[in-house]
C-alpha positions, -999 to 999 in steps of 0.1 A, spaced: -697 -472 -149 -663 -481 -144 -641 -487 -172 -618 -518 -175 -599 -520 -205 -581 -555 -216 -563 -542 -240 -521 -538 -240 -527 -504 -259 -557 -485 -237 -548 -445 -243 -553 -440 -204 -524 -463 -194 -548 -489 -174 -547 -521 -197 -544 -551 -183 -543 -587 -190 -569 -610 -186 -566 -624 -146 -553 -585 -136 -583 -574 -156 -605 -595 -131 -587 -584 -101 -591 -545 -113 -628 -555 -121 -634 -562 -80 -616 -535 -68 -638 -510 -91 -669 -532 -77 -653 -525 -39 -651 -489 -48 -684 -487 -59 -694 -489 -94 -723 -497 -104 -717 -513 -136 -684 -521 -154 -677 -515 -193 -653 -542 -210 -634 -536 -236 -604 -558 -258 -599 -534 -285 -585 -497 -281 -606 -467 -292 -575 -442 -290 -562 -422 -322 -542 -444 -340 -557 -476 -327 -540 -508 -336 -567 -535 -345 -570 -567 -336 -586 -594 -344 -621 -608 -336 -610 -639 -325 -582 -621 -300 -609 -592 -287 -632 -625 -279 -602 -642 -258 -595 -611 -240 -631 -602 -230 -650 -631 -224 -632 -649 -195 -633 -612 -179 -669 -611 -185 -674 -644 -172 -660 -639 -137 -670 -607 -131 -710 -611 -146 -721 -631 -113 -707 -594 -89 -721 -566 -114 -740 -557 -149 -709 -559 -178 -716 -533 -206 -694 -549 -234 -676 -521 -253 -671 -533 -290 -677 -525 -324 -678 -562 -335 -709 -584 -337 -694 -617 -328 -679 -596 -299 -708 -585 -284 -725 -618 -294 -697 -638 -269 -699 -616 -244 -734 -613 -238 -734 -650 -245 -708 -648 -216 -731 -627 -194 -725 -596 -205 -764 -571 -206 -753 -543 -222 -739 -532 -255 -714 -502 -257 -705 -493 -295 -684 -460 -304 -698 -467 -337 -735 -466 -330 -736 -502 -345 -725 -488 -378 -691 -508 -383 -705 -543 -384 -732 -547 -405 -746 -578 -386 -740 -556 -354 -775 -542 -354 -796 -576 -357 -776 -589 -326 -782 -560 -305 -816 -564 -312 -820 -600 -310 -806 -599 -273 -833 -579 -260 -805 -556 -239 -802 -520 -238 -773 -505 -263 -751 -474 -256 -748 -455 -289 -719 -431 -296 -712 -404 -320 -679 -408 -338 -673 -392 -376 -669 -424 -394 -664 -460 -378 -624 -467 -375 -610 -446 -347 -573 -443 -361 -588 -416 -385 -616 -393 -365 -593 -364 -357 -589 -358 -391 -628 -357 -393 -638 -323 -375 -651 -304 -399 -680 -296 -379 -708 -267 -389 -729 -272 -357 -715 -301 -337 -740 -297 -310 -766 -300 -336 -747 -324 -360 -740 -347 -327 -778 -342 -315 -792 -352 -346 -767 -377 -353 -776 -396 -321 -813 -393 -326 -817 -404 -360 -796 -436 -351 -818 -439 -322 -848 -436 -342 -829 -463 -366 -824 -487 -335 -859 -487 -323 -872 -497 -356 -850 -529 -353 -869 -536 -323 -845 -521 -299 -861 -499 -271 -833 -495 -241 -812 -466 -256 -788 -447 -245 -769 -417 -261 -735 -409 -257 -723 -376 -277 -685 -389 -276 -664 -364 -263 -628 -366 -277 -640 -390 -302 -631 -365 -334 -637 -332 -318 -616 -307 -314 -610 -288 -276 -633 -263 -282 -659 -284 -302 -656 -308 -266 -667 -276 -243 -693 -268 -266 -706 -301 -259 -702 -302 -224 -719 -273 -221 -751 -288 -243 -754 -314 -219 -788 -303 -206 -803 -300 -242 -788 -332 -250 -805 -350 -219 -838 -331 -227 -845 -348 -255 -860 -380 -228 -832 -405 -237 -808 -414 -209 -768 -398 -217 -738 -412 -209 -707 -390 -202 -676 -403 -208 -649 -377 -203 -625 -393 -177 -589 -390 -182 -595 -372 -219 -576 -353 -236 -593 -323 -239 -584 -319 -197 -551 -315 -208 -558 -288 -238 -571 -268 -204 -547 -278 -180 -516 -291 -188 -511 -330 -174 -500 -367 -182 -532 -392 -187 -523 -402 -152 -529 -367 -134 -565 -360 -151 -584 -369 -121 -591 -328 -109 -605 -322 -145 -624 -357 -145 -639 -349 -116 -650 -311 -125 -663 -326 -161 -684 -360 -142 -698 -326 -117 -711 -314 -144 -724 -339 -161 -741 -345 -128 -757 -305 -132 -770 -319 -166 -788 -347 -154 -768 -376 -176 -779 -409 -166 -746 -428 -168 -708 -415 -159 -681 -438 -172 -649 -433 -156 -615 -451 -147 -614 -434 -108 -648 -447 -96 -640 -444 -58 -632 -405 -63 -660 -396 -88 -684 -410 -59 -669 -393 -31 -668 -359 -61 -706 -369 -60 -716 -377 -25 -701 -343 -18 -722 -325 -47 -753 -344 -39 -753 -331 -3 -747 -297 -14 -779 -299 -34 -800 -316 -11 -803 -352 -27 -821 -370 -2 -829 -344 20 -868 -335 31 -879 -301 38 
């Protein structure tokens, strides 16, 4: 999944306007992504909102030309969002809020008939969830978290879900490995697990670097996300997480007979 942000604010540098947005969203398909995830409104600490009306503007004529070339995941926490841009031809709904912030979030999903990609984040407004990591288990607290939402979703009639334990969204560096690490328990539970570490911050709690020199530790966390059997990697660098992959797959004999 590649990531293109139209947003002036994204925390990874990469935000573009609307027609550079469209141009980035083809040269992500060229490299290979197999799905792109759209997003007008920043999820970074300290997050400046925007409007509805703005995050609809930026998204939708994005969605629009790039919708014929690849499946569009639209990343938003906002029902009218998400009910534009799958209006706009958008089959996928991506909320760091599990569809908690909107209250009319949930009956959209559901009336759609798409899959949803639900996220654990401590409360819904990103400008505040590093001050919420006051964890006692958060393997278990993100586990359980995830699957009671999901058991939430299905009762509104929504079926396609996908779980997404939001690494760097208000965990600490340590509480981010332990996660990692939990990956296979996470994707045991028979629900298909995105991994979205690309370009975090925790990379540079380990190793030192700008947002712009993550790639290495993006690369070594999509690997193992790979080990764990996630369904989904969402990334910025999609031509180098595939090559990361290619190389990974060989060495374990993907596609290989005996």
């Amino acid at each position: 999944m590649g990531i293109l942000n139209v947003t002036p604010d994204s925390f990874s540098g990469d935000g573009r306007p609307v027609e550079a947005a469209i141009l980035r969203g083809r040269a992500l398909i060229a490299a290979g992504a197999d799905m792109l995830d759209i997003g007008g409104e920043s999820t970074r600490p300290g997050m400046t909102p925007v409007t509805v009306a703005e995050e609809i503007a930026r998204v939708v004529p994005v969605i629009q030309a790039l919708a014929p070339l690849i499946p569009i995941s639209i990343d938003t926490r906002n029902a009218a969002t998400m009910a534009a841009a799958l209006a706009a031809g958008a089959r996928v709904v991506n909320d760091v809020t599990a569809l908690r912030h909107d209250p009319a979030a949930l009956e959209v999903a559901a009336q759609s008939g798409w899959p949803v990609i639900i996220m654990h984040m401590p409360g819904t407004d990103p400008r505040h969830m590093q001050a919420q990591t006051a964890y006692t288990d958060v393997v278990a607290e993100v586990r359980d978290f995830l699957l009671t939402r999901a058991k939430t979703l299905r009762h509104a009639g929504i079926c396609d879900i996908c779980l997404d334990p939001g690494i760097g969204f208000g965990k600490t560096l340590p509480q981010n490995l332990a996660l990692l690490r939990a990956l296979p328990a996470l994707v045991a539970q028979g629900l298909p697990v995105l991994l979205g570490a690309s370009r975090k911050s925790f990379i540079s709690g380990i190793s030192p670097a700008p947002v712009e020199q993550r790639l290495p530790g993006s690369l070594a966390a999509a690997l193992a996300g790979a080990d764990a059997g996630v369904a989904w990697l969402r990334v910025h660098d999609v031509a180098e997480t595939r090559q990361a992959l290619a190389v990974w797959a060989a060495i374990h004999g993907a596609g290989e007979t005996a």
